[in-house]
N, C-alpha and C positions, 0 to 999 in steps of 0.2 A: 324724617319723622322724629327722630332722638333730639330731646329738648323740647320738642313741641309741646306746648299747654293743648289738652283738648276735656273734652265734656264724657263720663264714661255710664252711659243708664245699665243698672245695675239689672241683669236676669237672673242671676242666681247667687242669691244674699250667703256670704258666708254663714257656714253652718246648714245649708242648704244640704238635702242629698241629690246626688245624682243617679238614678236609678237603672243607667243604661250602661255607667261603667260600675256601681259600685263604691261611688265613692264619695266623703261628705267636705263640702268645700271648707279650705282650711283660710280662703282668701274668700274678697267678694269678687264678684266676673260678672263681664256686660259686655255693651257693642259701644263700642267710640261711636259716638254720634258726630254726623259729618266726615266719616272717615270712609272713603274705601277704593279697594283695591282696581289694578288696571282695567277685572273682567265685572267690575261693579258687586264684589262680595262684599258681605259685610266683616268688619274688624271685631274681632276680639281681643278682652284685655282683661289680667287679672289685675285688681288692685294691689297695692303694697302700701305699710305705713298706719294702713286702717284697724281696729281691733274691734270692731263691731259693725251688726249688717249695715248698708246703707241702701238707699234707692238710687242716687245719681251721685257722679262723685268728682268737681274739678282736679285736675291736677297734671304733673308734668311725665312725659314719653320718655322713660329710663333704659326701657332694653323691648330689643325684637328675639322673641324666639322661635326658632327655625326648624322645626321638623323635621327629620329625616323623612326620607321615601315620598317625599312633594304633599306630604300630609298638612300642609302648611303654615300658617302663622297665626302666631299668638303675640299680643301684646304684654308691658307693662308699665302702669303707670303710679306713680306715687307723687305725696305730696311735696311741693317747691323744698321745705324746708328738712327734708329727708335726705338720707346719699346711700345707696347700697348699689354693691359688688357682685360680681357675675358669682361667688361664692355664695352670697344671701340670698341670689335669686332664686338659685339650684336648691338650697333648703325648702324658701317659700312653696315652689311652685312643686316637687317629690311628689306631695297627696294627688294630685293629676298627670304630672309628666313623667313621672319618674321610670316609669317601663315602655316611654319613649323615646328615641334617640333623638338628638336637638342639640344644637349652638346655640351661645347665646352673644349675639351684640349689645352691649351695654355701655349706655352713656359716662358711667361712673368707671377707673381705673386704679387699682391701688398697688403700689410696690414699696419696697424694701432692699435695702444693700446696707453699706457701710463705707467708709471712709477707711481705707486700712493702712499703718504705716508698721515697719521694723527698723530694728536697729543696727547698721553695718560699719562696723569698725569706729563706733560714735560720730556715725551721719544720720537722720533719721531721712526715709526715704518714703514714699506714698505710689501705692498699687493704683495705675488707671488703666481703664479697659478700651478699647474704639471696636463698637457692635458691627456688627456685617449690613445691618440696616441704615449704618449710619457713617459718616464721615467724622466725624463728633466725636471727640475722647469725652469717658465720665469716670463714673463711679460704679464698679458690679451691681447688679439690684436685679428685683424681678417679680411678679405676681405672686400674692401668698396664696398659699394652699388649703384645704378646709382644716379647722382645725389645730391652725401655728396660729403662733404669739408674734408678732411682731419681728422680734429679734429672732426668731426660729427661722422666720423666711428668709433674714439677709444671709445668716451663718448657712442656710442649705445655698441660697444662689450663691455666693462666692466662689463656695465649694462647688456647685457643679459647674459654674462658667470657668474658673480659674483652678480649681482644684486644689485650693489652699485653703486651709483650718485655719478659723479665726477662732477669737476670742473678744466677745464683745465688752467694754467701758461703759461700765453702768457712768448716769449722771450728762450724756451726752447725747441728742437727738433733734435732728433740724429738718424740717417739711418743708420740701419743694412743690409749688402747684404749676399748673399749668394744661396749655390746650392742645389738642393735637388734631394735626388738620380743621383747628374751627371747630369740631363737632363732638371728638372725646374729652372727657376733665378728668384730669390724670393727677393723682396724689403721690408723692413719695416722701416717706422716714430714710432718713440717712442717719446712721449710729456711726460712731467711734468704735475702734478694732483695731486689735494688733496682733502680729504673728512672728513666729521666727522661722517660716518658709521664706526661701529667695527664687526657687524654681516653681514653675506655675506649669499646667497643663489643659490648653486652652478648649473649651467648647468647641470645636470648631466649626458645626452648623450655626452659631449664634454670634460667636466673636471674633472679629478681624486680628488684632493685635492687643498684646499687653506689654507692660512696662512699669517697673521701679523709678521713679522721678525722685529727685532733691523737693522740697515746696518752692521755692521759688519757681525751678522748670515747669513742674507739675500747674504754679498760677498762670505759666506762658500755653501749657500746652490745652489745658482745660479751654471749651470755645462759650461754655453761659456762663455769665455772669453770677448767678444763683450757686451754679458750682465752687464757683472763685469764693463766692462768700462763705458757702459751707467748708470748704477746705479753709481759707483764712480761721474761723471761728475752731476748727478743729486743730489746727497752730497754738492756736491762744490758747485754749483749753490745756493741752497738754502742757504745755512752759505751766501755764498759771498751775497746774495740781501737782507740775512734778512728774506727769509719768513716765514711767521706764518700760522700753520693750520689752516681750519675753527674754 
């Protein structure tokens, strides 16, 4: 269902109350038309994106939310040229969900890390991580949290997968896109960072292994291509401004 275009007739126009919980819609809410479930229920969906009532509303299946205790599902839908995060959703949807427990599936993914190098006996060397999820060397990163800045999220996941304080390079920041499994669209900022740790202490629910590389090694051992370029572009950067580790 996530990415699907569907058609949403609106039952209760934003700003609507609802008088059986108490509460006045901060979104508009309908039934997916053409939608429904294995036992032939009907679908519900809050809209996103919208800032005024509507009566029907096209647009695209971003996140499924999931109820605790088999109370069931809720939709969400917004429009094509919109993107929000399991973070925006949990804002939008508080006025109604918020005193019930729920996951949310979301078509949209956003993280944060950084590209980190030091400096050892005038070798510059580059921090990469290979996740437990994955066979794959990268780059630290991870979902932000409500409330961080961008760079706030990489400098906490370093630190909790790696256990090493950075120090972010303003002036530096490359977006990687990409699919996962076909069905999630997955965003990432990669910043510039540098430290004068050499010992790391690994996540170990999260991360396989880590390791100090030369850039040369580091372009062998990295497996996407997108990475290779972000760490290339992060070479350049440093030669070209001059900087110096801590």
């Amino acid at each position: 269902m996530l990415g699907k275009f569907v058609k949403v007739r609106v039952t209760s126009p934003m700003y609507s109350y609802n008088k059986r919980f108490g509460f006045k819609y901060q979104l508009n809410y309908g039934i997916m038309e053409g939608c429904k479930a294995r036992k032939n229920t009907v679908q519900f969906a809050y809209i996103m994106g919208i800032n005024h009532p509507v009566r029907n509303f096209d647009g695209r299946v971003i996140a499924v939310v999931r109820r605790h205790g088999g109370k069931g599902v809720v939709w969400v839908v917004a429009p094509k040229s919109t993107r929000y995060i399991v973070n925006d959703i949990k804002e939008a949807i508080r006025f109604a969900e918020g005193n019930i427990g729920y996951n949310i599936e979301c078509l949209y993914e956003s993280s944060c890390g950084a590209v980190i190098f030091r400096e050892e006996n005038g070798e510059r060397k580059y921090l990469l991580i290979r996740n437990r999820r994955s066979a794959h060397w990268g780059f630290p990163k991870g979902h932000i949290e409500p409330g961080e800045t961008k760079e706030e999220t990489a400098i906490r996941e370093v630190l909790e997968e790696t256990g090493i304080n950075i120090e972010i390079i303003s002036g530096f920041v490359k977006s990687s896109e990409y699919s996962i499994q076909g069905k999630i669209e997955k965003s990432v900022s990669i910043f510039l960072a540098r430290t004068n740790q050499s010992d790391y202490k690994l996540q170990e629910e999260e991360i396989e292994e880590c390791g100090w590389f030369t850039y040369e090694k580091a372009l062998k051992v990295l497996n996407y291509e997108n990475d290779k370029y972000i760490l290339t572009e992060a070479e350049h950067f440093i030669n070209e401004n001059s900087i110096q580790g801590v």
